[in-house]
C-alpha positions as CSV (number, residue, x, y, z in Angstrom):
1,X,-70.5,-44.1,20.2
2,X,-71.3,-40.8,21.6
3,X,-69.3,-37.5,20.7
4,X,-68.5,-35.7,23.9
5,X,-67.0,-32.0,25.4
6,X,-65.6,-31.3,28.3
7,X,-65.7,-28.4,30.5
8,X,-63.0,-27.4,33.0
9,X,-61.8,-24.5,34.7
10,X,-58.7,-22.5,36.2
11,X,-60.7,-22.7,39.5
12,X,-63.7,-23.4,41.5
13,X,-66.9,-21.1,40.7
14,X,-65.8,-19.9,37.1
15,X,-69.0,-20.8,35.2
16,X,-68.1,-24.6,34.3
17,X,-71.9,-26.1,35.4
18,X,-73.7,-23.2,33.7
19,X,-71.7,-23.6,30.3
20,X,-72.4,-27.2,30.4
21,X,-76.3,-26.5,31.1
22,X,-75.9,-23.9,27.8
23,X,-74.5,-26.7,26.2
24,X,-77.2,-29.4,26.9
25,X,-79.7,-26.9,25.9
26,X,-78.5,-25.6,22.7
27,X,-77.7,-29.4,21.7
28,X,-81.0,-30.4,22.8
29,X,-82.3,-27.6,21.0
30,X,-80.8,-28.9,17.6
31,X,-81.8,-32.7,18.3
32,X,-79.3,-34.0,20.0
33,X,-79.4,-36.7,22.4
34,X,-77.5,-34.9,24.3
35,X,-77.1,-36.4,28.2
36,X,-74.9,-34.3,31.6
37,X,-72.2,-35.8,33.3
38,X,-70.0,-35.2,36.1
39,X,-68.2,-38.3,37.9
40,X,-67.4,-36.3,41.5
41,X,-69.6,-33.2,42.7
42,X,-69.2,-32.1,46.3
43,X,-72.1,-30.1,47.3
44,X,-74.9,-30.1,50.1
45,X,-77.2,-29.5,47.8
46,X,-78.5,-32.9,46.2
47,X,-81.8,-34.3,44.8
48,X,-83.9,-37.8,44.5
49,X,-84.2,-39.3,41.6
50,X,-86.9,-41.3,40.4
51,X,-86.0,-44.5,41.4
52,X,-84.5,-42.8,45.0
53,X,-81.2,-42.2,44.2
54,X,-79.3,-39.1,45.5
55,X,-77.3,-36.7,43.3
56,X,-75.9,-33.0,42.8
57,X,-78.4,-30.3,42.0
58,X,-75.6,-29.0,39.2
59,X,-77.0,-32.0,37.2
60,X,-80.3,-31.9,38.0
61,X,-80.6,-28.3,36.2
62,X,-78.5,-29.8,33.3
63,X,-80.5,-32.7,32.9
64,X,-83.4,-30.6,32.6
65,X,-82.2,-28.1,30.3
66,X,-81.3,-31.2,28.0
67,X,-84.9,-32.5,28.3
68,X,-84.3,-36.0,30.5
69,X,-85.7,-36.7,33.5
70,X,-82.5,-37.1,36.5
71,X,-80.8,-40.4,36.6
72,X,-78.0,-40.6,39.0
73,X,-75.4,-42.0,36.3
74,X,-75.2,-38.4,35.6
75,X,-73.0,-38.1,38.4
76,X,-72.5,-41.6,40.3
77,X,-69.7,-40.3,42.8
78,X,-71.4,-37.0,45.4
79,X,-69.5,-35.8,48.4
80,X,-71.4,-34.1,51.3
81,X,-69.6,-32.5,53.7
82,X,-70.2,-33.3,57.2
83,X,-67.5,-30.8,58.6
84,X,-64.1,-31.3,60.3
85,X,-63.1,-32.1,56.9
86,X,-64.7,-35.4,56.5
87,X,-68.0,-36.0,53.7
88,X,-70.7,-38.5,53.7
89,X,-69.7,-40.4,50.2
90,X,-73.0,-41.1,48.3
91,X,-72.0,-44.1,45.6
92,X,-74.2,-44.6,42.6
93,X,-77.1,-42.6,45.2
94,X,-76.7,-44.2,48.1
95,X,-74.8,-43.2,50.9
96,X,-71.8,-45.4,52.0
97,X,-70.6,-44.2,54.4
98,X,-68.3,-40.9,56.1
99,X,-65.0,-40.5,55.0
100,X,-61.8,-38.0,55.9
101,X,-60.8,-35.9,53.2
102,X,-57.3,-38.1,53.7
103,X,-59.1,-41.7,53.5
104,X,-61.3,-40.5,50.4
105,X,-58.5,-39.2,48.3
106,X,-56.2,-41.7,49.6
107,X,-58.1,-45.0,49.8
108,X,-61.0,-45.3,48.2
109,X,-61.5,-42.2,45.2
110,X,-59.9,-44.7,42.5
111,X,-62.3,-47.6,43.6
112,X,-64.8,-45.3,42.9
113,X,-63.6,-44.4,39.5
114,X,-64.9,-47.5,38.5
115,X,-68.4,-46.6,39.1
116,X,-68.1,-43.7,37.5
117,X,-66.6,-45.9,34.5
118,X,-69.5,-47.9,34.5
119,X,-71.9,-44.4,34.1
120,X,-70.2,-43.3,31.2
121,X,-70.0,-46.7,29.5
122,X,-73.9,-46.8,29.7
123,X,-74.4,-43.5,28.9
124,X,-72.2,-43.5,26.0
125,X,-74.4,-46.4,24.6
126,X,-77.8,-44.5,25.2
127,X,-77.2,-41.0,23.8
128,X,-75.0,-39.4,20.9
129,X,-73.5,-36.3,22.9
130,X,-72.4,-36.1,26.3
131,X,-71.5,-33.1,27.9
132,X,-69.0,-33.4,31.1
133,X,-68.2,-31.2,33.5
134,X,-64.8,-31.5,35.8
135,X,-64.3,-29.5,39.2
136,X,-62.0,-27.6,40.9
137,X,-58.8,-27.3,38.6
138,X,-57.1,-29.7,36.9
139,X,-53.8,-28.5,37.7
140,X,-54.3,-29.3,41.7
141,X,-50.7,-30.7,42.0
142,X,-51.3,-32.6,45.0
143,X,-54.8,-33.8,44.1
144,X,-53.7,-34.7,40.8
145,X,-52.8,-38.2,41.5
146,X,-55.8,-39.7,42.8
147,X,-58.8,-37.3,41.1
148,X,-61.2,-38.7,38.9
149,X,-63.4,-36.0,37.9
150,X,-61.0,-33.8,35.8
151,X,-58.5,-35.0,33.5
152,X,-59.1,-39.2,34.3
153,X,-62.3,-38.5,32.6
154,X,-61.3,-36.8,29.8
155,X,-58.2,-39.2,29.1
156,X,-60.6,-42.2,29.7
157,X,-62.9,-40.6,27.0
158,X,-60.0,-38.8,25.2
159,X,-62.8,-36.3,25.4
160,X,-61.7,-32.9,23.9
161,X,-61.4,-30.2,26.8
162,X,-62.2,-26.1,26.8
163,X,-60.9,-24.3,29.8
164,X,-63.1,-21.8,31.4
165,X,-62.0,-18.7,33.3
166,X,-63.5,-16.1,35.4
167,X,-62.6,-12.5,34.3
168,X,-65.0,-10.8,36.9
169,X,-63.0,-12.3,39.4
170,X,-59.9,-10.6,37.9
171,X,-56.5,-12.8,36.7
172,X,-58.5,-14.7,33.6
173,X,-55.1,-14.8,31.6
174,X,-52.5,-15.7,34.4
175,X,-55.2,-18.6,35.2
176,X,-55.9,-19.7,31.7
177,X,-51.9,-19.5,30.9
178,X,-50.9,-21.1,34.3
179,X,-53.4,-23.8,34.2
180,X,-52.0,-24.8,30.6
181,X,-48.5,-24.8,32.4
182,X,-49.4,-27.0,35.1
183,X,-50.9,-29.4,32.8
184,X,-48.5,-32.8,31.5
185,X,-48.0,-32.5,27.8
186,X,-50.8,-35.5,26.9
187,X,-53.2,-33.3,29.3
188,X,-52.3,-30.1,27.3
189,X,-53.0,-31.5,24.1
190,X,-56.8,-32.6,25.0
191,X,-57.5,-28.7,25.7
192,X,-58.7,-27.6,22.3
193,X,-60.1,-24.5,23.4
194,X,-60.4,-21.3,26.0
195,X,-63.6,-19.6,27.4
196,X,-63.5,-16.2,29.1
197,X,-66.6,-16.0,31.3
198,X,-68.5,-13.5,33.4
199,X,-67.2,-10.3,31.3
200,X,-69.1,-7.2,32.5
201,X,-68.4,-4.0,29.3
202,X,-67.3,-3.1,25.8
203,X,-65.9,-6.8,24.7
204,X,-63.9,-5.6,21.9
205,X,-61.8,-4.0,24.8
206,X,-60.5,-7.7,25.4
207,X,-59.1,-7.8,21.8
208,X,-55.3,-7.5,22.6
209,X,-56.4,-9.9,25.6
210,X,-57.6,-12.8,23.2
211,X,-54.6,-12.2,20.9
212,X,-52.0,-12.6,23.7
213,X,-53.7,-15.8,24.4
214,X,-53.8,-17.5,21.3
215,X,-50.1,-16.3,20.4
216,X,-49.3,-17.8,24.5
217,X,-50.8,-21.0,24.4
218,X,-51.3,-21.7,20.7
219,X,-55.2,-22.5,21.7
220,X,-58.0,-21.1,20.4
221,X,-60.0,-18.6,22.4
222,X,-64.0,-20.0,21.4
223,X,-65.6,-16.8,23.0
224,X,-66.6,-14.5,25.5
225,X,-69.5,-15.3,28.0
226,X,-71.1,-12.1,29.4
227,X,-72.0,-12.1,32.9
228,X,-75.9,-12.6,32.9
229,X,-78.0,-11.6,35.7
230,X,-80.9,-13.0,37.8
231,X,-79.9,-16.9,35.7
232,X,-83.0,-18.5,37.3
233,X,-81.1,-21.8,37.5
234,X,-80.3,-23.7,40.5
235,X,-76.9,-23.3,42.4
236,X,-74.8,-26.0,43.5
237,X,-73.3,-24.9,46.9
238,X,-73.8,-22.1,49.7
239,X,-71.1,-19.7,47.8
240,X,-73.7,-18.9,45.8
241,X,-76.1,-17.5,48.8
242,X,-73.8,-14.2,49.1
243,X,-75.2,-13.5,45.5
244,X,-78.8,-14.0,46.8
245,X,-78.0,-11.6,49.9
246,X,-77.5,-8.9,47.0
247,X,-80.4,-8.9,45.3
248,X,-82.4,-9.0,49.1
249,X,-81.0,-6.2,49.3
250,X,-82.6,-4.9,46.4
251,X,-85.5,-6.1,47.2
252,X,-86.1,-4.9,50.7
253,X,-89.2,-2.6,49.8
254,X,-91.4,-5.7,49.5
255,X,-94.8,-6.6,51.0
256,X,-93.3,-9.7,53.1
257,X,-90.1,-10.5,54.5
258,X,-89.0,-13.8,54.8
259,X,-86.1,-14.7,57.0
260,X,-84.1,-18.1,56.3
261,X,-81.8,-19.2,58.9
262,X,-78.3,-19.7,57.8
263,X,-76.8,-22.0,59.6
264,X,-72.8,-23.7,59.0
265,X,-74.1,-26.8,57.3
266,X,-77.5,-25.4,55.2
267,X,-78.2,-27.7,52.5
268,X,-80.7,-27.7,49.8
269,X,-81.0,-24.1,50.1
270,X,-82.5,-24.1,47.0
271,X,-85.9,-24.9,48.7
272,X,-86.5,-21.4,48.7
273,X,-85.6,-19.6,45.4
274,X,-89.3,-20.1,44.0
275,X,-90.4,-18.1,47.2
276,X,-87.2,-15.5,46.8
277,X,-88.3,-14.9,43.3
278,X,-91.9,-13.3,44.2
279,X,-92.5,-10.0,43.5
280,X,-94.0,-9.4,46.9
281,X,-91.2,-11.2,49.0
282,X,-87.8,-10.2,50.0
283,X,-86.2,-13.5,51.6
284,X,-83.1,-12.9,52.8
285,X,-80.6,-15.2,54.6
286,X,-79.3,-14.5,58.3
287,X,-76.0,-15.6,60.0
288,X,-76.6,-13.6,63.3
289,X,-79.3,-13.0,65.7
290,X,-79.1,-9.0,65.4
291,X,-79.4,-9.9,61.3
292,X,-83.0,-11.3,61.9
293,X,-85.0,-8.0,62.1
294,X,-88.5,-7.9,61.9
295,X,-89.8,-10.8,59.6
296,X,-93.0,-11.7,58.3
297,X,-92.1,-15.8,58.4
298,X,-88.7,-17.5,59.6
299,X,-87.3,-20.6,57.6
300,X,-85.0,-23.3,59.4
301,X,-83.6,-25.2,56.3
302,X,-82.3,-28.1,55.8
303,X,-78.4,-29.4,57.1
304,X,-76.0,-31.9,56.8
305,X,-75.2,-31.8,60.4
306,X,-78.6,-31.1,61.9
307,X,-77.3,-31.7,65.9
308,X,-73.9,-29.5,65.3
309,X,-76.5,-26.6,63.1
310,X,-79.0,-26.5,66.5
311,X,-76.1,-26.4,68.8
312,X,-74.9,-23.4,66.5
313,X,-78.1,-21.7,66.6
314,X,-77.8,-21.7,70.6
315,X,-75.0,-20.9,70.7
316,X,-75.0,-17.7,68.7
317,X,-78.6,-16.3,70.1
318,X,-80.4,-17.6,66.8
319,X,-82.7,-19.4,68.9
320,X,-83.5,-16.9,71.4
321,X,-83.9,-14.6,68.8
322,X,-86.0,-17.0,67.2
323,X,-88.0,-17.6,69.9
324,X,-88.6,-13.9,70.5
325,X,-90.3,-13.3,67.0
326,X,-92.3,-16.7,67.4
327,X,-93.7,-15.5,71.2
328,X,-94.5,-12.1,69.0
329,X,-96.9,-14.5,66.5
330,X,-94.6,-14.5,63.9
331,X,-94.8,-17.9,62.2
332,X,-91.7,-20.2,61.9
333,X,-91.5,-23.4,59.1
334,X,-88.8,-25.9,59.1
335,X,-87.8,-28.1,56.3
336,X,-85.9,-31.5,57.2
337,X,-83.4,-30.9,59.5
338,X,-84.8,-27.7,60.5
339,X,-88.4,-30.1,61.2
340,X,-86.0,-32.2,63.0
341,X,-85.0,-29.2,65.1
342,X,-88.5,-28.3,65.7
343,X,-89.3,-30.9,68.1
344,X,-88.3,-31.9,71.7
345,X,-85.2,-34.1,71.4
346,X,-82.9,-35.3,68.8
347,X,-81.0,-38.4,69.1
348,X,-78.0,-40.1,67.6
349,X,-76.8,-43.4,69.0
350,X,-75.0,-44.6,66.3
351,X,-73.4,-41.1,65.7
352,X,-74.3,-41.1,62.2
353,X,-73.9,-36.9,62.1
354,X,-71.9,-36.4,65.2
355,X,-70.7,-37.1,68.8
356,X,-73.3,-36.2,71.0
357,X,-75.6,-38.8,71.8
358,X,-78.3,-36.6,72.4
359,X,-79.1,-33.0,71.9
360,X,-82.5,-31.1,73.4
361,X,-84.7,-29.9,70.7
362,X,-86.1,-26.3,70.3
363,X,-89.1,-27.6,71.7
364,X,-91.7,-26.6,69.9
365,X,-93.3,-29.3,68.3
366,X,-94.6,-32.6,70.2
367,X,-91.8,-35.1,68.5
368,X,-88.7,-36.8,68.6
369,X,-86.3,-37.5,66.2
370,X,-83.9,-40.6,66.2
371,X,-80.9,-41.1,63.9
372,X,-80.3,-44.3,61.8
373,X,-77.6,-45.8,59.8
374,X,-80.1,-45.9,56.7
375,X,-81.0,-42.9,54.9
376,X,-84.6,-42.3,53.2
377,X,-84.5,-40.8,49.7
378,X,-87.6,-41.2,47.9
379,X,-89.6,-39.0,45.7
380,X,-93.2,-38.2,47.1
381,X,-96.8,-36.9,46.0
382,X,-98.7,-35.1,48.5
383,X,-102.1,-33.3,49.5
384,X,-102.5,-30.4,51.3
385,X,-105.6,-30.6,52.8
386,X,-107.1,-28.1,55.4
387,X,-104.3,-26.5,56.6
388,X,-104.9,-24.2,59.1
389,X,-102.2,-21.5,58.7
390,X,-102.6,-17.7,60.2
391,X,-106.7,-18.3,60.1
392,X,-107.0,-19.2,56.6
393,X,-107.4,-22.8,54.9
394,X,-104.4,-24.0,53.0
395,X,-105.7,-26.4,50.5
396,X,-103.7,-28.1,47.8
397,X,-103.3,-31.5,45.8
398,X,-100.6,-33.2,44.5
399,X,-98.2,-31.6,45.6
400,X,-94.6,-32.9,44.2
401,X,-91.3,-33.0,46.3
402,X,-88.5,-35.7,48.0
403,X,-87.3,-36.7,51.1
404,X,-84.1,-37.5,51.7
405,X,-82.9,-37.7,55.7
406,X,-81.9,-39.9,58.4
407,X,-83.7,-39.9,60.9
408,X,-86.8,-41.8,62.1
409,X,-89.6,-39.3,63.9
410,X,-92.1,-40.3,66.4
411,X,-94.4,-38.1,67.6
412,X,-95.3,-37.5,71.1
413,X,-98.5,-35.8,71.4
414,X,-101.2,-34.3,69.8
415,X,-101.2,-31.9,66.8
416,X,-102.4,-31.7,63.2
417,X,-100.3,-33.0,59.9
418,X,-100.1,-30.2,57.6
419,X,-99.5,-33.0,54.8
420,X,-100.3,-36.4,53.9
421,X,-98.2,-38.4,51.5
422,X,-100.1,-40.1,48.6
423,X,-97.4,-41.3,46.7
424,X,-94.1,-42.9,47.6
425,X,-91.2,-44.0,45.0
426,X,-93.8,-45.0,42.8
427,X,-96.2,-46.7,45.6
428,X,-99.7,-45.6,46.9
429,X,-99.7,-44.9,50.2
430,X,-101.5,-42.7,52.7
431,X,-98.9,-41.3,55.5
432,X,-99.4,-38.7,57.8
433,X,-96.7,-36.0,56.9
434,X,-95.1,-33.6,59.1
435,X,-96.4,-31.2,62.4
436,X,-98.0,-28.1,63.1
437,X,-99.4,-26.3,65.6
438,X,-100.0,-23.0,67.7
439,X,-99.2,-21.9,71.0
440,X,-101.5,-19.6,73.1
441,X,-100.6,-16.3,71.4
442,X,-97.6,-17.3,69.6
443,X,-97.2,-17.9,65.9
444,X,-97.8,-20.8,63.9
445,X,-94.8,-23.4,64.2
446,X,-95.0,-25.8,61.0
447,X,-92.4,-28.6,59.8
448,X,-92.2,-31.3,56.8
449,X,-89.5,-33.7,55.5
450,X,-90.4,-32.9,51.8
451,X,-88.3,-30.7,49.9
452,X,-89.8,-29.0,47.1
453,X,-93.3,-27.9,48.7
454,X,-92.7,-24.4,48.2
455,X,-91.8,-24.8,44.5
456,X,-95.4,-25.8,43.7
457,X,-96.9,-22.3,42.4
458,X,-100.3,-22.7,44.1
459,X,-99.6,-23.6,47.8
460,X,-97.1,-21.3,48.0
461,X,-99.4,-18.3,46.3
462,X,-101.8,-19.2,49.4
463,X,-99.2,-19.5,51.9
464,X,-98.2,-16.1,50.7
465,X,-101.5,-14.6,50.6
466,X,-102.1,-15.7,54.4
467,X,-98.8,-13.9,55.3
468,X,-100.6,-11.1,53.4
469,X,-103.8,-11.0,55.0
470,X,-102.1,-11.0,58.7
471,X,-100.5,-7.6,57.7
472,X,-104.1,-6.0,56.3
473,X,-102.4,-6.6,52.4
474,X,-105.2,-7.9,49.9
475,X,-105.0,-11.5,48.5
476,X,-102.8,-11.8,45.0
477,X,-103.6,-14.1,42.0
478,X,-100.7,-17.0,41.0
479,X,-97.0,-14.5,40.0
480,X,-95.0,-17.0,38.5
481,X,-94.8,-20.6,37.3
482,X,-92.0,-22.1,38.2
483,X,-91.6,-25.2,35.6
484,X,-92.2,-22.0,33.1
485,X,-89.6,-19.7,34.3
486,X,-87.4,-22.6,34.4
487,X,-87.8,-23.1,30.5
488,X,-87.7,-19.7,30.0
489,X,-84.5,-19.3,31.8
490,X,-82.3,-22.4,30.1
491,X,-83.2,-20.8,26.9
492,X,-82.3,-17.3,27.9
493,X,-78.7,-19.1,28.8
494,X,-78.2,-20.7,25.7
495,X,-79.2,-18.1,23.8
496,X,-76.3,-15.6,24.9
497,X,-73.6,-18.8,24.9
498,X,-75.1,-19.6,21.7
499,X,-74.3,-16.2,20.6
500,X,-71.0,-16.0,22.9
501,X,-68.9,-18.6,21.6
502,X,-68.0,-20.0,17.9
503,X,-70.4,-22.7,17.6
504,X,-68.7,-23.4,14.4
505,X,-65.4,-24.3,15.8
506,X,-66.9,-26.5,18.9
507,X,-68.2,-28.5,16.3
508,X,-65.6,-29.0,14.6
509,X,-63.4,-29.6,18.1
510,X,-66.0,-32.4,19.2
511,X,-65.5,-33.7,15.8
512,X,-62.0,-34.7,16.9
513,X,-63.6,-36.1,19.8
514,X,-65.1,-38.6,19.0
515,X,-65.3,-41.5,21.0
């Protein structure tokens, strides 16, 4: 049977998902079998797996840093918020249907505990070390009865526990000693150990600090995480975008300037940190139409409620403003819902996102867009080929990504596919892929269901360099490899936790735990 840690913390946003992907790389890096888990993640940023399974991003970079492909037993149970506090519940990858916050918590969150029984069980069986993350706190009084990501696991497991905190935040001890407080004596005792994250200065400053706690709580205090800048590893949820509206600011000397639309229910925003990372690009995100500025491209991302997100957008004068920059020839891409929004008319009979029946597209490309009860997740190969964008030939093979959306799109007139799927969950195919076309004197309107397009380091090097040429700017060779910088940066993070913490002692602590 496997050994297993588990990570919690005083509150959300501490560090607990970037300790854990520390954790699967430095066990990986000894020869560990080492395998992610998390039973519950709520997040609008999700993936497809292999076999077309949806999951949480948090897992995905976790998975990777442990060197195994994504398998959604790494986190069977994913909540996606749909607003007006209800969440699309996604079940062992596949969606089941929307819930309240009341009828989840109340009704069904300890049916699902079985599934996420079921995970570990098999996971348990197929590697020697897993490494589980909770969420939230664990001392949420009136979740406490019904959760099943926090201390159900560990108890199920009798998985040891380390608490995480969040110095930079300010109130790391009060959480750390208050969360022990909260916690029923059998809960306390599976805590074996305290992490101080995110410390920014001299750490032997925190001496008396550590000392109070260990005298406080009786627990050890493993280490002290430093806060690391520019991680390179994927976020979870849209907290995390006020961070990337920091370092845009840094950045706003740049050749190009990329806007991306930031709309109540962006999701997958990760789509656009492998164009964010470019030397020559400063992408920023914008919430209001006087935020948009002058911009060399304009991103409408994807969204969880894509009819409530376009009624947002004209609502707030994002779409007039939007419209002004496109009628000046400045180009404008959508990916999934923000395709969706592209076209003439989106419906939704069944009122799988919302209430209205129908709502009137930004009109720009010749489709329609039709919601359905099912939802497509599959993982998809693509070419590129002869892609007319800004005058210059986009051309590109192979091309890896996902799809994973509800609605069904039919097009209504004439214009060119800027893709054509090859590949779909595993099948040959050949499918027309996405629109795009240009106005009389307006720019370039583009959209594609597949997520991922931009992370592919030579189509987006060309996309890029056509963005260039249309400002005078000369073409650049390939910046950056993605898949490399990934690597690069999962090693950089276990390296300082590595270095952070008393690897020593967590052995010894997961020695106790086993299972």
């Amino acid at each position: 049977m496997a050994n297993s840690i588990m990570l919690m913390g005083t509150s959300s946003h501490v560090g607990k998902s970037i300790i854990t992907t520390a954790l699967c790389r430095i066990f990986h890096q000894e020869g560990r079998r080492v395998v992610p888990f998390k039973a519950q993640n709520m997040a609008l940023n999700s993936y497809v797996t292999r076999d077309g399974k949806e999951m949480g991003r948090a897992q995905v970079a976790q998975a990777e840093a442990a060197g195994l492909e994504p398998m959604v037993d790494m986190n069977p149970v994913l909540l996606k918020p749909t607003g007006n506090s209800c969440s699309q519940v996604v079940l062992n990858g596949k969606a089941i249907g929307n819930m309240s916050a009341r009828e989840y918590h109340k009704g069904y969150s300890l049916k699902a505990f079985d599934a996420v029984k079921e995970a570990l069980n098999r996971l348990q069986n197929d590697f020697d070390t897993l490494v589980i993350e909770g969420a939230g706190s664990p001392a949420e009084v009136n979740l406490k009865a019904n959760d099943i990501v926090n201390m159900r696991v560990a108890k199920y497991l009798q998985a040891p526990v380390l608490l995480i905190a969040d110095i930079d935040r300010g109130g790391a001890l009060a959480s750390l000693v208050g969360t022990l407080e909260l916690l029923d004596e059998d809960e306390r005792a599976l805590v074996k150990g305290l992490i101080i994250n995110k410390f920014r200065g001299d750490v032997t400053l925190l001496t008396p600090a550590v000392e109070f706690l260990e005298q406080k709580t009786g627990k050890p205090v493993l280490g002290i995480v430093p806060h690391i800048e520019d991680m390179g590893i994927d976020d979870e949820d849209s907290v995390s975008l006020d961070d990337r509206e920091e370092r845009a600011a840094e950045q706003n000397q740049a050749a190009l300037r990329i806007a991306v639309i930031q709309t109540p229910k962006i999701s997958n925003f990760t789509d656009f940190d492998s164009l964010a990372a470019e030397p020559d690009v400063s992408l920023y995100y914008v919430r209001k139409a006087e935020e948009l500025g002058t911009p060399d491209m304009i991103i409408l991302p994807g969204s969880k409620n894509t009819t409530e997100d376009l009624l947002h957008l004209r609502e707030y004068g994002l779409e007039k403003a939007i419209q002004q920059q496109v009628e000046q020839g400045i180009p404008l891409w959508g990916i999934c819902g923000g395709y969706q929004m592209l076209g003439q008319k989106i419906s939704d009979p069944l009122h799988t996102e919302s209430a209205h029946n129908e709502v009137q597209g930004l009109g720009y490309l010749p489709m329609e867009t039709t919601f359905a009860a099912e939802k497509l997740t599959s993982q998809v190969e693509a070419d590129c080929v002869d892609l007319q964008f800004l005058g210059r030939k986009l051309q590109v093979r192979n091309l890896y990504g996902y799809e994973i959306h509800t609605g069904e799109t039919k097009f209504t007139g004439s214009a060119a596919h800027p893709f054509c799927i090859t590949k779909r969950s595993n099948q040959i195919v050949q499918v027309a892929e996405g629109l795009t076309c240009q106005p009389d004197g307006q720019g370039q309107v583009t959209g594609t269901y597949i997520h991922g397009v931009f992370d592919q380091d030579d189509f987006r090097r060309q996309l890029l360099n056509a963005l260039r040429a249309r400002k005078g700017l000369e073409a650049l060779p390939i910046q950056r490899s993605v898949r490399q910088e990934k690597e690069r940066a999962y090693n950089r993070l276990a390296s300082v936790v590595r270095h952070s913490i008393d690897m020593e002692k967590l052995a010894q602590i997961m020695g106790e735990g086993t299972c």
